[in-house]
PDB file as gemmi writes it, atoms N, CA and C in Angstrom:
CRYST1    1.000    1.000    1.000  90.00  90.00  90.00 P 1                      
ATOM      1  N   UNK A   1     123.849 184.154 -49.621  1.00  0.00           N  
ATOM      2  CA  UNK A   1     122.836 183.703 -50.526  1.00  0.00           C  
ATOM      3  C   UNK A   1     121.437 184.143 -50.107  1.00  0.00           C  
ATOM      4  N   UNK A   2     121.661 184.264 -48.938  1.00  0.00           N  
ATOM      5  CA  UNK A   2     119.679 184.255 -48.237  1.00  0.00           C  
ATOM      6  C   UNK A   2     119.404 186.026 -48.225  1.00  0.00           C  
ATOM      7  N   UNK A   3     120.753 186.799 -48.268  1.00  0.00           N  
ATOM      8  CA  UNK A   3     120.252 188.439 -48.106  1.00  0.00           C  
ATOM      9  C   UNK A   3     120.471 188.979 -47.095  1.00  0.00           C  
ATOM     10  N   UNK A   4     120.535 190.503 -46.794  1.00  0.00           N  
ATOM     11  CA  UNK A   4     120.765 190.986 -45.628  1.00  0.00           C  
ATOM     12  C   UNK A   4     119.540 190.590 -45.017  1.00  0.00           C  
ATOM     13  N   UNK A   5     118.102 190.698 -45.363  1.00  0.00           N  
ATOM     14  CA  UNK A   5     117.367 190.702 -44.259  1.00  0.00           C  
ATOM     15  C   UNK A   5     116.985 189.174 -43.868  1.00  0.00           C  
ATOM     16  N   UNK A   6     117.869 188.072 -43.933  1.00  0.00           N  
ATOM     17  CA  UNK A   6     117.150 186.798 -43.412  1.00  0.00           C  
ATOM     18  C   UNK A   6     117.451 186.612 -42.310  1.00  0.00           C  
ATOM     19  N   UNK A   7     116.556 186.070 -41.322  1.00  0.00           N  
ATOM     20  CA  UNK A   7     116.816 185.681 -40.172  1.00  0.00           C  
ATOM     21  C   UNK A   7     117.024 184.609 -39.992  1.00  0.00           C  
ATOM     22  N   UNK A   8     117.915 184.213 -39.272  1.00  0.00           N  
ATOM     23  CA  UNK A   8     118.175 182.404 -39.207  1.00  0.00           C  
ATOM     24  C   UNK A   8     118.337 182.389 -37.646  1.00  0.00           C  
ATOM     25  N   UNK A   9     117.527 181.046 -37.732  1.00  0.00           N  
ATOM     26  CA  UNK A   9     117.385 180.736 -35.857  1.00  0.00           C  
ATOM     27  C   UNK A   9     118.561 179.447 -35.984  1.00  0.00           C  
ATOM     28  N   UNK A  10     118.378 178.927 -35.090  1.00  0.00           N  
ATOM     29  CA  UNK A  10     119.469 178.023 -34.614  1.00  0.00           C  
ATOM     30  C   UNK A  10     118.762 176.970 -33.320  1.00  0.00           C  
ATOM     31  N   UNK A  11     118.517 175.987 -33.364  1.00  0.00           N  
ATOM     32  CA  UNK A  11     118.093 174.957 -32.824  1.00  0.00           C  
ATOM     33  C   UNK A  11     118.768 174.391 -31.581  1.00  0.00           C  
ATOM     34  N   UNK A  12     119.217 174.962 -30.317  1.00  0.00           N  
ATOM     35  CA  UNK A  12     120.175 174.110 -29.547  1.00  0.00           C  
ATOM     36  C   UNK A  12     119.478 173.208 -27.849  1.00  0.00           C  
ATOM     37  N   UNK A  13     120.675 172.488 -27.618  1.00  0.00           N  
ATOM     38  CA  UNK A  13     119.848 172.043 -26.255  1.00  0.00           C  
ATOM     39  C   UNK A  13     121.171 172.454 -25.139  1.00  0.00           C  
ATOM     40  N   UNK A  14     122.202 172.796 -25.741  1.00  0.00           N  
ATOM     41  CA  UNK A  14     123.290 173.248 -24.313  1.00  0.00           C  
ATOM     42  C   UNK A  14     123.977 174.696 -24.589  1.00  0.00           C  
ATOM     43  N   UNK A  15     124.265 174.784 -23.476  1.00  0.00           N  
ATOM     44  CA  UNK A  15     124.996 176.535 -23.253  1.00  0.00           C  
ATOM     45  C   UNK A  15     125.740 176.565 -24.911  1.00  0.00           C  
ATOM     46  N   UNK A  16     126.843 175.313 -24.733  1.00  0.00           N  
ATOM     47  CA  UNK A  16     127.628 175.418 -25.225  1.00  0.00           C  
ATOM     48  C   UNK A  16     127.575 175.661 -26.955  1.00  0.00           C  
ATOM     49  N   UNK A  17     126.129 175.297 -27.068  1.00  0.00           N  
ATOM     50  CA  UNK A  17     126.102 174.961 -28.640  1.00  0.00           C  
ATOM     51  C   UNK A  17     125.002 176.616 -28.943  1.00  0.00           C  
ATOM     52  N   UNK A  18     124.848 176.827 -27.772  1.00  0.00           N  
ATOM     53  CA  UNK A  18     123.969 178.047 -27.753  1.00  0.00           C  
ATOM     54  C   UNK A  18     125.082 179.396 -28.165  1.00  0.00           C  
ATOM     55  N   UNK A  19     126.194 179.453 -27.223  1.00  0.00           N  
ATOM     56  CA  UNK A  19     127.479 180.292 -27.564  1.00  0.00           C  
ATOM     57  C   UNK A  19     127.646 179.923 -29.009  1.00  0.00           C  
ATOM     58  N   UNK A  20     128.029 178.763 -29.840  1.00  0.00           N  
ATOM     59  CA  UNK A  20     128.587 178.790 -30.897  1.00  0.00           C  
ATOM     60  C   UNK A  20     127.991 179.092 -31.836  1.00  0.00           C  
ATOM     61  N   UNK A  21     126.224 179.211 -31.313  1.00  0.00           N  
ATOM     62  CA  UNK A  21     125.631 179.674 -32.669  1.00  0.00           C  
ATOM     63  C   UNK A  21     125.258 181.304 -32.795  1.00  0.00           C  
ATOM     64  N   UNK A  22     125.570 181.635 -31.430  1.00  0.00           N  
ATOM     65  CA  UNK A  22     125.627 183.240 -32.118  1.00  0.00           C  
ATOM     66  C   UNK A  22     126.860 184.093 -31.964  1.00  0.00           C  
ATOM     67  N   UNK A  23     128.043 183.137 -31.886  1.00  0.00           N  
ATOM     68  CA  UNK A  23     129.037 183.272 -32.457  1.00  0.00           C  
ATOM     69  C   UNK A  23     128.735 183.134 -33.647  1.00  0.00           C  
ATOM     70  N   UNK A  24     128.607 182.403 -34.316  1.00  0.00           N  
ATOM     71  CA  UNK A  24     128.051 182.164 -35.968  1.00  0.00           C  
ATOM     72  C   UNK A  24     127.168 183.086 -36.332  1.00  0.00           C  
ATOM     73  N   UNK A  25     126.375 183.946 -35.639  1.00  0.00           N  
ATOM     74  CA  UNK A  25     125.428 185.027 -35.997  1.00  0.00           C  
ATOM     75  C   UNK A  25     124.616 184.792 -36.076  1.00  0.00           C  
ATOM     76  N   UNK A  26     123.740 183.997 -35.399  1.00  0.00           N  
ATOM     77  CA  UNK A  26     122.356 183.427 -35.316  1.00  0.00           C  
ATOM     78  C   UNK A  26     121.693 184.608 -35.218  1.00  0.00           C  
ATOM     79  N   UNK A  27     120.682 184.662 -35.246  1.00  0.00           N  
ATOM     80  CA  UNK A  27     119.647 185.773 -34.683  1.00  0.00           C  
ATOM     81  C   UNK A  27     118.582 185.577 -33.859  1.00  0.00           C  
ATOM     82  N   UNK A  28     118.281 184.538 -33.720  1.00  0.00           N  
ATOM     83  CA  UNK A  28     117.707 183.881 -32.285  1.00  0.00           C  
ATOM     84  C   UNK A  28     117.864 182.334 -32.039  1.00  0.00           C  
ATOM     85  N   UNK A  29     117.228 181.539 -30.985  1.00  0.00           N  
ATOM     86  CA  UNK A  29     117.636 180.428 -31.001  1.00  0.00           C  
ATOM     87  C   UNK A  29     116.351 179.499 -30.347  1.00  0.00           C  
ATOM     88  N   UNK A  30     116.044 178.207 -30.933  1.00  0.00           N  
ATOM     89  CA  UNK A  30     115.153 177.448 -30.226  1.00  0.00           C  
ATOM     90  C   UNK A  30     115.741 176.376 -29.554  1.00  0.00           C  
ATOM     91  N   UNK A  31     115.331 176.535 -28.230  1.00  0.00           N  
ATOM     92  CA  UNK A  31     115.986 175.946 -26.821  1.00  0.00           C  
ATOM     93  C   UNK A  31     114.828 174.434 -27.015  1.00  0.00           C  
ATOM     94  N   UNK A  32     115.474 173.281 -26.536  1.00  0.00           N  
ATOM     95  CA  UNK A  32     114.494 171.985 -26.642  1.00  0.00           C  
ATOM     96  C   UNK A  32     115.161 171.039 -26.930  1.00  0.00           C  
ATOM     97  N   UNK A  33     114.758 170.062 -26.569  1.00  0.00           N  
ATOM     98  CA  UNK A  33     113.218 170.156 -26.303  1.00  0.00           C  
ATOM     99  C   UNK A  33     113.325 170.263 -24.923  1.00  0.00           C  
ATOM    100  N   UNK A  34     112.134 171.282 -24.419  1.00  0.00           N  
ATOM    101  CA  UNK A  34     112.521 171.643 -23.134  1.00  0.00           C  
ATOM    102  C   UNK A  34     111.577 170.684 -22.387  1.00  0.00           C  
ATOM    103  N   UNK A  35     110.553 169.754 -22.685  1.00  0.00           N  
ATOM    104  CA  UNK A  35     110.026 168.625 -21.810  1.00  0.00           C  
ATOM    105  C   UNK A  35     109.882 167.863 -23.594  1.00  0.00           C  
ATOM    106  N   UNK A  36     109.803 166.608 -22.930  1.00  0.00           N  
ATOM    107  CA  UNK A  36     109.566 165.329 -23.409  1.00  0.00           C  
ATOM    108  C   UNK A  36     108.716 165.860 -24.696  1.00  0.00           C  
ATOM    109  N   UNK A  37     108.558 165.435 -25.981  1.00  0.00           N  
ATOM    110  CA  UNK A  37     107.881 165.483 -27.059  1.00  0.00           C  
ATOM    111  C   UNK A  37     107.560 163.975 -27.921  1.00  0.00           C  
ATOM    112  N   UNK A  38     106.612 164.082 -28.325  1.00  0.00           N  
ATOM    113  CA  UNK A  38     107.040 162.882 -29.150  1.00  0.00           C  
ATOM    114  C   UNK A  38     107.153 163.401 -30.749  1.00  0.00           C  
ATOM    115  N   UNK A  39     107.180 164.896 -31.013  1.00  0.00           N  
ATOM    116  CA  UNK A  39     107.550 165.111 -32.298  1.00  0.00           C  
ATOM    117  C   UNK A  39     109.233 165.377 -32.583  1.00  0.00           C  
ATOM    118  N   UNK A  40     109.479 165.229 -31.104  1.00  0.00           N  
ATOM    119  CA  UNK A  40     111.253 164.609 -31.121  1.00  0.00           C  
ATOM    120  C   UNK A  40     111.492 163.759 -30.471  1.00  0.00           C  
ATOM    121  N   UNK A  41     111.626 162.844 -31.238  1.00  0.00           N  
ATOM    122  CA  UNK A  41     112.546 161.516 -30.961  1.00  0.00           C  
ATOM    123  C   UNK A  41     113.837 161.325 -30.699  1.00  0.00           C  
ATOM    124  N   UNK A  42     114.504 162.221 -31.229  1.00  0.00           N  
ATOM    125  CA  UNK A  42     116.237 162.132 -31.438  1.00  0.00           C  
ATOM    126  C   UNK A  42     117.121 163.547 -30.148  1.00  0.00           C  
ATOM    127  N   UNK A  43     116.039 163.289 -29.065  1.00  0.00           N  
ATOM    128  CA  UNK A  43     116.182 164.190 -27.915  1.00  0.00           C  
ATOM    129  C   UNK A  43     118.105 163.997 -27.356  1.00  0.00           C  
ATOM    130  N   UNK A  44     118.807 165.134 -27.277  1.00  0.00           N  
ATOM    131  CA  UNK A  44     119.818 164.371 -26.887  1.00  0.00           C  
ATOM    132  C   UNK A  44     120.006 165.036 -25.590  1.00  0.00           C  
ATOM    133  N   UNK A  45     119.439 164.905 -24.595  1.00  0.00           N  
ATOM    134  CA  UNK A  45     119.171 164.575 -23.337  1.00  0.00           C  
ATOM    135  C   UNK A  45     118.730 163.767 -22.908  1.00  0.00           C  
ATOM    136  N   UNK A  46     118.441 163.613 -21.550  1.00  0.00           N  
ATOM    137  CA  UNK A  46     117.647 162.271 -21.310  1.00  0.00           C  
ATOM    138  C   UNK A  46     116.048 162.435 -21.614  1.00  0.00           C  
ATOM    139  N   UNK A  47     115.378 161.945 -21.470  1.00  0.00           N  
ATOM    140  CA  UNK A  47     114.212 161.158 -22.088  1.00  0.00           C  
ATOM    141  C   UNK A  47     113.335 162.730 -21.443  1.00  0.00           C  
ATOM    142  N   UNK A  48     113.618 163.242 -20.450  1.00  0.00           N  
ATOM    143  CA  UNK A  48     112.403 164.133 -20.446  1.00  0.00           C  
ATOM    144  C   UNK A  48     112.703 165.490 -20.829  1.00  0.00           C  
ATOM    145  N   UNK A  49     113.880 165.698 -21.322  1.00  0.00           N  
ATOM    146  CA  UNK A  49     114.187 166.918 -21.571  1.00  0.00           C  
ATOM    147  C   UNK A  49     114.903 167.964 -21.266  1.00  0.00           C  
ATOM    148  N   UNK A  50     115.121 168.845 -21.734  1.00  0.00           N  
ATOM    149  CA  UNK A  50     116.715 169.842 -20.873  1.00  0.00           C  
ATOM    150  C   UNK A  50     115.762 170.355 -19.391  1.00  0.00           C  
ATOM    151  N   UNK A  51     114.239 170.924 -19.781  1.00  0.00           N  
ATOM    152  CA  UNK A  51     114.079 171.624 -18.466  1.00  0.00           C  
ATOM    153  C   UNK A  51     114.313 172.748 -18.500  1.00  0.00           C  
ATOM    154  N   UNK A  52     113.135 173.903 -17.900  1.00  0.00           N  
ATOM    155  CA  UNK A  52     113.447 175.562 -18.055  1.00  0.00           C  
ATOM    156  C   UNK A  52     114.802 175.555 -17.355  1.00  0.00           C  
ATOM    157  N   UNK A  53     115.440 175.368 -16.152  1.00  0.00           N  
ATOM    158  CA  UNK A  53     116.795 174.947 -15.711  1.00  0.00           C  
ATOM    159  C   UNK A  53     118.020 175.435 -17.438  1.00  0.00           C  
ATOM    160  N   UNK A  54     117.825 174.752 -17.796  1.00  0.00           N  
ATOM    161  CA  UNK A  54     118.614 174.496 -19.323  1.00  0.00           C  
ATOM    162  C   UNK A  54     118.353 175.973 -19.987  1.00  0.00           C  
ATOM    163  N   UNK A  55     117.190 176.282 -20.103  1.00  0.00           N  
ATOM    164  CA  UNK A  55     116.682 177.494 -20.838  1.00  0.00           C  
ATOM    165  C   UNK A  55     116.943 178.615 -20.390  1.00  0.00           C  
ATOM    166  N   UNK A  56     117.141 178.785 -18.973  1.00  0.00           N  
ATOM    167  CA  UNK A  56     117.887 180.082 -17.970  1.00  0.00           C  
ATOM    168  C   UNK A  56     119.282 179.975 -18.258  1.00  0.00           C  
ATOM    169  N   UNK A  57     119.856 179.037 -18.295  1.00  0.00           N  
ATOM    170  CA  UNK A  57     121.514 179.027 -18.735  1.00  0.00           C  
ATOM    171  C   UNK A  57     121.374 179.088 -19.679  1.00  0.00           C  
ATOM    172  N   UNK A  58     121.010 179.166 -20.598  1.00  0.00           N  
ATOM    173  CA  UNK A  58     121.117 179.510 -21.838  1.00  0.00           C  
ATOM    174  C   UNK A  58     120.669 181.139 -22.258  1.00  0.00           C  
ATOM    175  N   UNK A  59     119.492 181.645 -21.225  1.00  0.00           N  
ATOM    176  CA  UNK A  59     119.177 182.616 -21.600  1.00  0.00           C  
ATOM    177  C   UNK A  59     120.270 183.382 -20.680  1.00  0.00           C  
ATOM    178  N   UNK A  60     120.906 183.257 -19.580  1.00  0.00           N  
ATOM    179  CA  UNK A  60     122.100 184.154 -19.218  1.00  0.00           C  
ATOM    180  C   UNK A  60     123.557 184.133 -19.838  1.00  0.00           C  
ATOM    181  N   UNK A  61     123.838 182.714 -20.801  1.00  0.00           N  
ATOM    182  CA  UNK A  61     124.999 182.961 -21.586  1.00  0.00           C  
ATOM    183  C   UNK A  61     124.900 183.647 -22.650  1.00  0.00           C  
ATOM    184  N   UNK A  62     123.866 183.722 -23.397  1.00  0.00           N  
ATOM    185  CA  UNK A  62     123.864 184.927 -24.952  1.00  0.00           C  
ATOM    186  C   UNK A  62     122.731 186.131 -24.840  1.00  0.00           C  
ATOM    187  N   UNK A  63     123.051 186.443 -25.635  1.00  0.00           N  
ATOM    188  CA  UNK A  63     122.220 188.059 -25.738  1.00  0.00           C  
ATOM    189  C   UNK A  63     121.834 187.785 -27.070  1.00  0.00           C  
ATOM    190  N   UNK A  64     120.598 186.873 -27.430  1.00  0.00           N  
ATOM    191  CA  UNK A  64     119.839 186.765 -28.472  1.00  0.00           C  
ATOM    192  C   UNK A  64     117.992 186.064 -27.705  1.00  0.00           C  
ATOM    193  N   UNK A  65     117.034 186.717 -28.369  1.00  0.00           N  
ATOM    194  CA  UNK A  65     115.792 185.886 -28.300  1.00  0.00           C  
ATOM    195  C   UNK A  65     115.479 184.395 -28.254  1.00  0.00           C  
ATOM    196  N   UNK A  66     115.544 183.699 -27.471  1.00  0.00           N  
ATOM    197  CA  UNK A  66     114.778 182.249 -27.266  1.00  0.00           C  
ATOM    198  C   UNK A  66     113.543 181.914 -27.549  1.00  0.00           C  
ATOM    199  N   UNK A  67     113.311 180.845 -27.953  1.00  0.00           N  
ATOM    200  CA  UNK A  67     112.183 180.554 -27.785  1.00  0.00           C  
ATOM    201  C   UNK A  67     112.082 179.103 -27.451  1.00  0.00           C  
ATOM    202  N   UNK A  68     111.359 178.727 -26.338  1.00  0.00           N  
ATOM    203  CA  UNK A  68     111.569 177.213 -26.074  1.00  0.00           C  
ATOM    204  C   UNK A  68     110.400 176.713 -26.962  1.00  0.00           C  
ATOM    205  N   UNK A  69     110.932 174.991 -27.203  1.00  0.00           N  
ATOM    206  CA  UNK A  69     110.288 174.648 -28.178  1.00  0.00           C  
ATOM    207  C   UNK A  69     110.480 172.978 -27.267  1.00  0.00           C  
ATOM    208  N   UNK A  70     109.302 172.263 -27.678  1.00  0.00           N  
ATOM    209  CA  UNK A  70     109.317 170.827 -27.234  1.00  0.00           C  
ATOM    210  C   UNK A  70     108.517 170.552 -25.930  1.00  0.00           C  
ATOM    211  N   UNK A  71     107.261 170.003 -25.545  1.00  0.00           N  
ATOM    212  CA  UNK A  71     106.251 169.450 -24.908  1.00  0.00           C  
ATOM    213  C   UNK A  71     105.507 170.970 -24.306  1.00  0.00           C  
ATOM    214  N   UNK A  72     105.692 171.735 -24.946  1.00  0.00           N  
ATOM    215  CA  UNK A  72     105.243 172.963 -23.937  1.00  0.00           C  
ATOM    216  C   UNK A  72     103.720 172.803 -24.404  1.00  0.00           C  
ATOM    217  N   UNK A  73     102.805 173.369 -22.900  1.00  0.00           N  
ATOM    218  CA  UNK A  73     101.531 173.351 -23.219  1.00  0.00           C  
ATOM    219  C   UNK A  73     100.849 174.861 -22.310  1.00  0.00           C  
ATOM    220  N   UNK A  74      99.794 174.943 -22.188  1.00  0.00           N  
ATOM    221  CA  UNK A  74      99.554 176.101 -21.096  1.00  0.00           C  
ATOM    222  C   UNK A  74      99.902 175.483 -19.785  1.00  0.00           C  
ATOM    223  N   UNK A  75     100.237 174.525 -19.504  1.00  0.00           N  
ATOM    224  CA  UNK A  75     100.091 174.035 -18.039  1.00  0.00           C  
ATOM    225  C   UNK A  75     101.585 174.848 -17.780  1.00  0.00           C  
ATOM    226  N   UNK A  76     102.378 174.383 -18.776  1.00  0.00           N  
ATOM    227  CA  UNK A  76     103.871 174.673 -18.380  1.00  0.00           C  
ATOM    228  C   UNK A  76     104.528 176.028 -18.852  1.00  0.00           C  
ATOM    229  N   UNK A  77     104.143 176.824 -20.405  1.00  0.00           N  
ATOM    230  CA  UNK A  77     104.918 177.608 -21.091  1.00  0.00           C  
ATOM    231  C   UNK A  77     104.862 178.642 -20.030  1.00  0.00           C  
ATOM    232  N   UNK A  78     104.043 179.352 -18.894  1.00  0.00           N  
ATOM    233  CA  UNK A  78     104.590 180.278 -17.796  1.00  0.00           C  
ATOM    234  C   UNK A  78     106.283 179.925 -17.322  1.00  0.00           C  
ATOM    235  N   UNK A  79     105.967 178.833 -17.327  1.00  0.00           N  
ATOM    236  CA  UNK A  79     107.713 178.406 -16.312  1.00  0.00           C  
ATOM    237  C   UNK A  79     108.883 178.793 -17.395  1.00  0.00           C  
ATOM    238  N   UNK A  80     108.741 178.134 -18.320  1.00  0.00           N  
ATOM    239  CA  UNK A  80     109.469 178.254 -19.244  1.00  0.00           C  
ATOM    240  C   UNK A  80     109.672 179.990 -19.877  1.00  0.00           C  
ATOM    241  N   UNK A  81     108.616 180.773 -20.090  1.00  0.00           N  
ATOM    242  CA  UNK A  81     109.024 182.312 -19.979  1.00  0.00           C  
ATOM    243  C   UNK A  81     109.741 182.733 -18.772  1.00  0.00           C  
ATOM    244  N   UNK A  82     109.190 182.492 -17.802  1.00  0.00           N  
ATOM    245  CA  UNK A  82     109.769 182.916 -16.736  1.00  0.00           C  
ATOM    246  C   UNK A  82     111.294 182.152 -16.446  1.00  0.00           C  
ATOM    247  N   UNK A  83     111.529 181.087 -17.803  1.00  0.00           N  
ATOM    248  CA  UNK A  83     113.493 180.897 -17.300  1.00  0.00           C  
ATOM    249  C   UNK A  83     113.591 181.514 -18.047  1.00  0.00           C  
ATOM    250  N   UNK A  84     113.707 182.483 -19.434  1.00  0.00           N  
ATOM    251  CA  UNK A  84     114.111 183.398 -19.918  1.00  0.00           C  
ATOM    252  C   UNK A  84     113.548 183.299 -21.437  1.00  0.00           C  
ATOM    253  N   UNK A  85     112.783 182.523 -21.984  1.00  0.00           N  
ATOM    254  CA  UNK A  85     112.421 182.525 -23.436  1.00  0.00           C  
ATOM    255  C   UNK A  85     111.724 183.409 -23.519  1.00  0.00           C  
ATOM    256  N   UNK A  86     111.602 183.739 -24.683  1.00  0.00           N  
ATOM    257  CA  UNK A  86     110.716 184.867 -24.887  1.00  0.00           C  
ATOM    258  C   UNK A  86     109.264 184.901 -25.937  1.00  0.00           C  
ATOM    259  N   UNK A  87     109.306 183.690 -26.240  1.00  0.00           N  
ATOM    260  CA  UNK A  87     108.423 182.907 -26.691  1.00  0.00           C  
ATOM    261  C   UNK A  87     108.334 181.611 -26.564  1.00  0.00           C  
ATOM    262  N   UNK A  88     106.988 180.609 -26.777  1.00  0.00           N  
ATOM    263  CA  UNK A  88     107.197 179.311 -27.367  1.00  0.00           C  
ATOM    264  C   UNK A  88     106.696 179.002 -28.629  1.00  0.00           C  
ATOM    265  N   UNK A  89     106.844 177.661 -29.229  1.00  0.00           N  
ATOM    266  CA  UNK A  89     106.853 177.410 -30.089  1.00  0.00           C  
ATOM    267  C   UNK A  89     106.230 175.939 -30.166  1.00  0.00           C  
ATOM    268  N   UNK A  90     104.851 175.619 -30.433  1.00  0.00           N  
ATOM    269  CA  UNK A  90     104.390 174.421 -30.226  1.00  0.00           C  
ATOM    270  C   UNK A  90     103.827 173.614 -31.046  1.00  0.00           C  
ATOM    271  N   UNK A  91     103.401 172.764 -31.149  1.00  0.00           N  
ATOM    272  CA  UNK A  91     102.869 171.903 -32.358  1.00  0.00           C  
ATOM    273  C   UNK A  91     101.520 171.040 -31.344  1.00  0.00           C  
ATOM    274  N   UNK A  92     101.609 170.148 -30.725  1.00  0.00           N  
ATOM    275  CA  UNK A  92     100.387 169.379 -29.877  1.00  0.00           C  
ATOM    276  C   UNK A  92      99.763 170.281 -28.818  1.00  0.00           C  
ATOM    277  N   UNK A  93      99.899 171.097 -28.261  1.00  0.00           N  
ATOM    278  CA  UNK A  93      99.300 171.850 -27.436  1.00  0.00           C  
ATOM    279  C   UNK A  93      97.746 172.766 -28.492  1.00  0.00           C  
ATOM    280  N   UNK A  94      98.261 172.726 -29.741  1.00  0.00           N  
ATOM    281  CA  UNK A  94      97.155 173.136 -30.435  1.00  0.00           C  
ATOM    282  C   UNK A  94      96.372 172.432 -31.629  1.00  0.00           C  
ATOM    283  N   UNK A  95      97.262 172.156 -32.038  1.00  0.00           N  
ATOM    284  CA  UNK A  95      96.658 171.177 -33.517  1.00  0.00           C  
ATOM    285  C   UNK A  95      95.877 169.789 -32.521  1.00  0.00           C  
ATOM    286  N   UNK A  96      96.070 169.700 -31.396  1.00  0.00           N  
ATOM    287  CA  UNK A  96      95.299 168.368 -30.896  1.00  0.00           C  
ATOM    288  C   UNK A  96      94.236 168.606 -29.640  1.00  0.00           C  
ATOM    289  N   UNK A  97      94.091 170.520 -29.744  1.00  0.00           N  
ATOM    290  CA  UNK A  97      93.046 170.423 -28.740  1.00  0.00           C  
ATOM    291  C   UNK A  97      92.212 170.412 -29.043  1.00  0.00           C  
ATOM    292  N   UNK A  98      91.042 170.321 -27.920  1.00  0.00           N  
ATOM    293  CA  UNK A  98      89.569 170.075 -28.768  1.00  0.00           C  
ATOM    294  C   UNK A  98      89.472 171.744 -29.283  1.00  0.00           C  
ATOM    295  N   UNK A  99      89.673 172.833 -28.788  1.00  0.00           N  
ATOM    296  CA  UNK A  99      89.466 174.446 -29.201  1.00  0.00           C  
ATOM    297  C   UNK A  99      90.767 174.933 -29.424  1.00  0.00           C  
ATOM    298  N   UNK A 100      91.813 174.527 -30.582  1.00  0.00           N  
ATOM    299  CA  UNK A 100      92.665 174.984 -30.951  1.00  0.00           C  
ATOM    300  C   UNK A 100      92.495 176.922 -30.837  1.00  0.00           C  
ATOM    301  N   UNK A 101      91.705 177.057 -30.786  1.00  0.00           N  
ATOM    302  CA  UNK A 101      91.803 178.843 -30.520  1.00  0.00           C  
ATOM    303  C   UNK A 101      92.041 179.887 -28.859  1.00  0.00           C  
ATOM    304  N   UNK A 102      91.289 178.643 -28.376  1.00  0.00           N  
ATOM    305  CA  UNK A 102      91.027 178.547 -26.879  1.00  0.00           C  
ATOM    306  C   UNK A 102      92.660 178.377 -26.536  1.00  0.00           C  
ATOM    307  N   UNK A 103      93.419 177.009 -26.928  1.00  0.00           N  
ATOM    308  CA  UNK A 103      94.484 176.805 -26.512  1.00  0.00           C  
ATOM    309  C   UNK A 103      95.606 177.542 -27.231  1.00  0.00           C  
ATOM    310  N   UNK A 104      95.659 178.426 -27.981  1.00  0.00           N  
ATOM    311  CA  UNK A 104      96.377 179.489 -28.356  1.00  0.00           C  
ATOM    312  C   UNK A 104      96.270 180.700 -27.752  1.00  0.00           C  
ATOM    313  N   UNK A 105      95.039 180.962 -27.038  1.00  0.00           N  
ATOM    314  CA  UNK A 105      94.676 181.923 -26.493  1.00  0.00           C  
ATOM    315  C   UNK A 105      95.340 181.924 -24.562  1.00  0.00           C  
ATOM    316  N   UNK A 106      94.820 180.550 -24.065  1.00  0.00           N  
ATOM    317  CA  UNK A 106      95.738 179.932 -23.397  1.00  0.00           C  
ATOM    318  C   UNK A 106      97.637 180.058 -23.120  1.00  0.00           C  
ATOM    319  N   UNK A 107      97.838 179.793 -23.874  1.00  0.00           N  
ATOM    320  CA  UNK A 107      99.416 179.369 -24.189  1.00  0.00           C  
ATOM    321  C   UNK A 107     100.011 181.290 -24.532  1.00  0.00           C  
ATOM    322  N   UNK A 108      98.901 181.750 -24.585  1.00  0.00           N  
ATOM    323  CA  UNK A 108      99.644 183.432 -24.990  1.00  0.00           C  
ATOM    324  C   UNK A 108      99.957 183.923 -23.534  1.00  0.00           C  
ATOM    325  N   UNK A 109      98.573 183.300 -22.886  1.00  0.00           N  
ATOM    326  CA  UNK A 109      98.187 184.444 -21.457  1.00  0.00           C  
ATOM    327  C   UNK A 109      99.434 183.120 -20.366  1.00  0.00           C  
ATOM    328  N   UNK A 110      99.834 182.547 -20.956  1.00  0.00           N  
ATOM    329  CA  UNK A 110     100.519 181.437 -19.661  1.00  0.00           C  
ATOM    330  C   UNK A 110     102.262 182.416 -20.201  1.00  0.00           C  
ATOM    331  N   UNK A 111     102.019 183.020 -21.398  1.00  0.00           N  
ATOM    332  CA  UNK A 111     103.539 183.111 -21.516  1.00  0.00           C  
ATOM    333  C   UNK A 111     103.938 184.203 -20.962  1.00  0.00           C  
ATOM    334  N   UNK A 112     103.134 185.291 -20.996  1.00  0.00           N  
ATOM    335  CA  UNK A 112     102.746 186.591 -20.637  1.00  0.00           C  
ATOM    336  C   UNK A 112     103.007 186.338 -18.994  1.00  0.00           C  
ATOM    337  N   UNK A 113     102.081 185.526 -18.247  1.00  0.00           N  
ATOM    338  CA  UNK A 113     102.485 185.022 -16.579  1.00  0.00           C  
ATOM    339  C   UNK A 113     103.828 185.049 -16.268  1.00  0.00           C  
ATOM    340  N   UNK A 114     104.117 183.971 -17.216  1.00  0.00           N  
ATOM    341  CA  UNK A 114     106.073 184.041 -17.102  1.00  0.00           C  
ATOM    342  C   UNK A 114     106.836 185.286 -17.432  1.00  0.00           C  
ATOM    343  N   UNK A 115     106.312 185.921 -18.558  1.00  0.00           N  
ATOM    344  CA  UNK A 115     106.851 187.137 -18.327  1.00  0.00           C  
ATOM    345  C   UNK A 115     107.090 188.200 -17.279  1.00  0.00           C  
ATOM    346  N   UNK A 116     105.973 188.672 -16.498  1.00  0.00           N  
ATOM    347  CA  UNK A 116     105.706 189.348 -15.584  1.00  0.00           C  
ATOM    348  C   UNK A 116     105.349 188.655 -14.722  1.00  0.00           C  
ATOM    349  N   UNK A 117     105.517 187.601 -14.349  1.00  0.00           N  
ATOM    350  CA  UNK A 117     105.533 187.039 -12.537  1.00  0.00           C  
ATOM    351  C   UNK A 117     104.618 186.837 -11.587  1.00  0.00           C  
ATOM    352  N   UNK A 118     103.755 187.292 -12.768  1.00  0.00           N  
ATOM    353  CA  UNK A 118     101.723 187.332 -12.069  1.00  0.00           C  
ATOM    354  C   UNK A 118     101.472 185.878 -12.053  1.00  0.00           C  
TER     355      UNK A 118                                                      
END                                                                             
């Protein structure tokens, strides 16, 4: 129904549900919540979250793009690239800073760190 060119991500928090969705043909996947959020409530881990830990097993069981999603801010999204996402994906780290541009600008150069190890 959606076409050859739609991309559909896939939302997971374990290896296991990570395998089944690109078995299903996902085309990438959002790992999370990888720390505590309060724009998820219905966390099914414990209360603080899977943890880049979670996001490295996940990024060594499939061969699709990650992106962690859930409490990431500049303090943390380095760690979290550096377990294997390849982006993040945030909501309070920007819509609630005082320089939403600043903290996008931020959150690029922290992901980039994780990338390359600087």
């Amino acid at each position: 129904m959606l076409g050859p060119d739609a991309v559909i991500g896939r939302s997971v928090a374990t290896v296991a549900d990570a395998e089944a969705a690109a078995a299903a043909g996902a085309d990438y996947l959002g790992v999370g919540a990888v720390y505590r959020t309060g724009s998820k409530a219905d966390l099914d881990d414990d209360e603080h979250g899977v943890g880049p830990s979670r996001v490295a097993a996940i990024a060594d069981a499939v061969d699709l793009p990650l992106v962690g999603i859930g409490g990431i801010t500049p303090a943390n999204a380095a760690e979290v690239a550096a377990a294997g996402a390849d982006g993040v994906a945030v909501i309070s780290a920007i819509t609630a800073a005082d320089d939403p541009a600043a903290a996008t600008r931020a959150l690029r150069e922290a992901v980039e760190r994780g990338h390359t190890g600087a």
